[in-house]
C-alpha positions in Angstrom: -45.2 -12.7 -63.4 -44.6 -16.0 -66.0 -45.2 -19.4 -65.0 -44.9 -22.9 -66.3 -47.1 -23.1 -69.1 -47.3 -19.1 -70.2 -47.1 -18.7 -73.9 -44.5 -16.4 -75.1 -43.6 -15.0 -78.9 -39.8 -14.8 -79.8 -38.8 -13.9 -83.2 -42.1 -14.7 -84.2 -42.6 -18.0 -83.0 -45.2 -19.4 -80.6 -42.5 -21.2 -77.3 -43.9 -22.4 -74.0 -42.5 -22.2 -70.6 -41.5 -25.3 -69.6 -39.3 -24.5 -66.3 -38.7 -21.2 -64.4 -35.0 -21.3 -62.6 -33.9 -19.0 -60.6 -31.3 -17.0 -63.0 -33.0 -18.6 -66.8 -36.5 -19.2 -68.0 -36.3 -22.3 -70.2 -38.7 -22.9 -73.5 -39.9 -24.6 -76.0 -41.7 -24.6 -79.2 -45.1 -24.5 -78.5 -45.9 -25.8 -82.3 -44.1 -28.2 -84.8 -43.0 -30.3 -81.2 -41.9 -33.4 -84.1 -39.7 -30.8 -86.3 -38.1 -28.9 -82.9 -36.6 -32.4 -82.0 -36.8 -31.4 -78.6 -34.9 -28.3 -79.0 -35.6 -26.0 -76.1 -34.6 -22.3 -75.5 -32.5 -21.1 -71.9 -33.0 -17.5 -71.5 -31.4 -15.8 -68.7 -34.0 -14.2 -66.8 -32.2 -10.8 -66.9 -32.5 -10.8 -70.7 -36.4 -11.4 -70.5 -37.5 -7.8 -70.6 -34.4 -7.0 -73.1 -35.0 -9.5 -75.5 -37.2 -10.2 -78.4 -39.8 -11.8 -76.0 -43.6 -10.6 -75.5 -46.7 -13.0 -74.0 -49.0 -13.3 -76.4 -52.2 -11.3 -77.1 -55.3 -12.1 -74.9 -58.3 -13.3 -76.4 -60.2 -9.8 -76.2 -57.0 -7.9 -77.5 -56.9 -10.2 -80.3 -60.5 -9.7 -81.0 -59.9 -6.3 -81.0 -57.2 -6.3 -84.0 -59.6 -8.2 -86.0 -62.7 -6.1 -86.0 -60.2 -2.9 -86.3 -58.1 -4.7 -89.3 -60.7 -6.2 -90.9 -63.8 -3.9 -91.2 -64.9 -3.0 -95.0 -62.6 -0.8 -95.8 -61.6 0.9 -99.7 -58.5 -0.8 -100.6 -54.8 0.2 -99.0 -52.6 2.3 -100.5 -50.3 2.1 -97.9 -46.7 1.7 -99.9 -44.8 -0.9 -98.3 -40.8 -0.8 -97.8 -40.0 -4.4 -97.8 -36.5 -3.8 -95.5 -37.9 -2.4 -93.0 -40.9 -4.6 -92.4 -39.1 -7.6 -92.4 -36.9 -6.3 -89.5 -40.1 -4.8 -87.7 -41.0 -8.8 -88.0 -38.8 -9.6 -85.8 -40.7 -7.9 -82.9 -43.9 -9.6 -83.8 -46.6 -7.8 -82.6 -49.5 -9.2 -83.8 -51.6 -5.9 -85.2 -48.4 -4.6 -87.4 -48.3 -8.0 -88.9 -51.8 -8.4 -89.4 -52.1 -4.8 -91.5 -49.1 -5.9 -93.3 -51.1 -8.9 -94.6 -53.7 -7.3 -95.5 -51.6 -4.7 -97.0 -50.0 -7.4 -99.1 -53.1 -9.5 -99.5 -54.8 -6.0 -100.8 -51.6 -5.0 -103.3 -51.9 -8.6 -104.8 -55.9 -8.4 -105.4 -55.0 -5.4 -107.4 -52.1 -6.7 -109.6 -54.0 -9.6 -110.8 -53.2 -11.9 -108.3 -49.1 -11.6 -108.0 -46.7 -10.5 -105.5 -42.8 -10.3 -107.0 -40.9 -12.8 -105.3 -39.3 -10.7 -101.9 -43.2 -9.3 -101.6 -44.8 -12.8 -101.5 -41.8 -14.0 -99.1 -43.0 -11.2 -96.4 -46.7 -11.8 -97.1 -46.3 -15.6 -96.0 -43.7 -14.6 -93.1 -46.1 -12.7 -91.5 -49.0 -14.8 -92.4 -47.9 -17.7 -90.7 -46.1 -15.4 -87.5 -50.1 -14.3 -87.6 -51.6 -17.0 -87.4 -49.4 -19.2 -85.4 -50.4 -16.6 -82.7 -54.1 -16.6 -83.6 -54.0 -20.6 -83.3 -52.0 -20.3 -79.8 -54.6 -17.3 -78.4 -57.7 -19.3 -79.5 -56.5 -22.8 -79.0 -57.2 -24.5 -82.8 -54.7 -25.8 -85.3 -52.5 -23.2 -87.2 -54.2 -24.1 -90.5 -57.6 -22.9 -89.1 -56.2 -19.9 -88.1 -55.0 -19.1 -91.7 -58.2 -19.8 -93.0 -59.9 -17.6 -90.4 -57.6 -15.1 -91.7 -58.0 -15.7 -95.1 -61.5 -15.2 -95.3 -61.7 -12.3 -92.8 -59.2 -11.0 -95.9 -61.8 -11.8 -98.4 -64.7 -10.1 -97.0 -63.0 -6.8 -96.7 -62.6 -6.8 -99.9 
């Protein structure tokens, strides 16, 4: 059951219940509050299990992913289509964009430090959907989050 104050992702961004109505559910960003300019989101409440829309990941879950993710591991060889992860984006869920960042983080490590341009744009979409989460699940700024993630990267490597 959501309340006022739940955390939900959409489309890969971090939006917080701010009113429950009878037939809508109505959010807002939960990050960049100056850049939304207020902007808030109505969703009928029918369309909540239909849409794009998931709470985010406890605490323990999100633990979970990381310990599983980023254990030592040899590199990934793991080719990855570029069209279809960008649409699987749009469902955010955190453990699928995680293992495509290291996927990417990995590839780039092994070809001297360069991802071709579409490559690099996926990487940094699902880095920031990542750690947007990460920052919302373990309330700290989405910079640390990226640096938690960045140097959970490093030492798998």
């Amino acid at each position: 059951m959501l309340k006022v104050g739940d955390l939900l992702v959409r489309f890969g961004k971090i939006l917080k219940i701010s009113a429950i109505k009878t037939d809508s559910v109505e959010l807002h960003p939960f990050f960049n509050l100056k850049t939304s300019s207020g902007l808030t989101y109505s969703i009928p409440t029918e369309s909540l299990n239909h849409g794009q829309i998931r709470p985010i990941v406890t605490l323990e879950k999100l633990n979970r992913i990381l310990k599983t993710l980023f254990m030592k591991t040899s590199p990934v060889t793991v080719s990855v289509d570029v069209i279809d992860t960008k649409n699987a984006l749009n469902t955010h869920e955190l453990a699928e964009s995680l293992f495509l960042v290291k996927t990417l983080w990995l590839e780039k490590q092994n070809h001297t430090g360069f991802l071709p341009s579409g490559r690099l744009s996926l990487y940094q979409q699902a880095l920031t959907q990542s750690t947007d989460e990460i920052a919302a699940i373990k309330s700290i700024l989405p910079d640390e989050a990226k640096l938690l993630v960045l140097s959970l990267l490093k030492q798998t490597n």
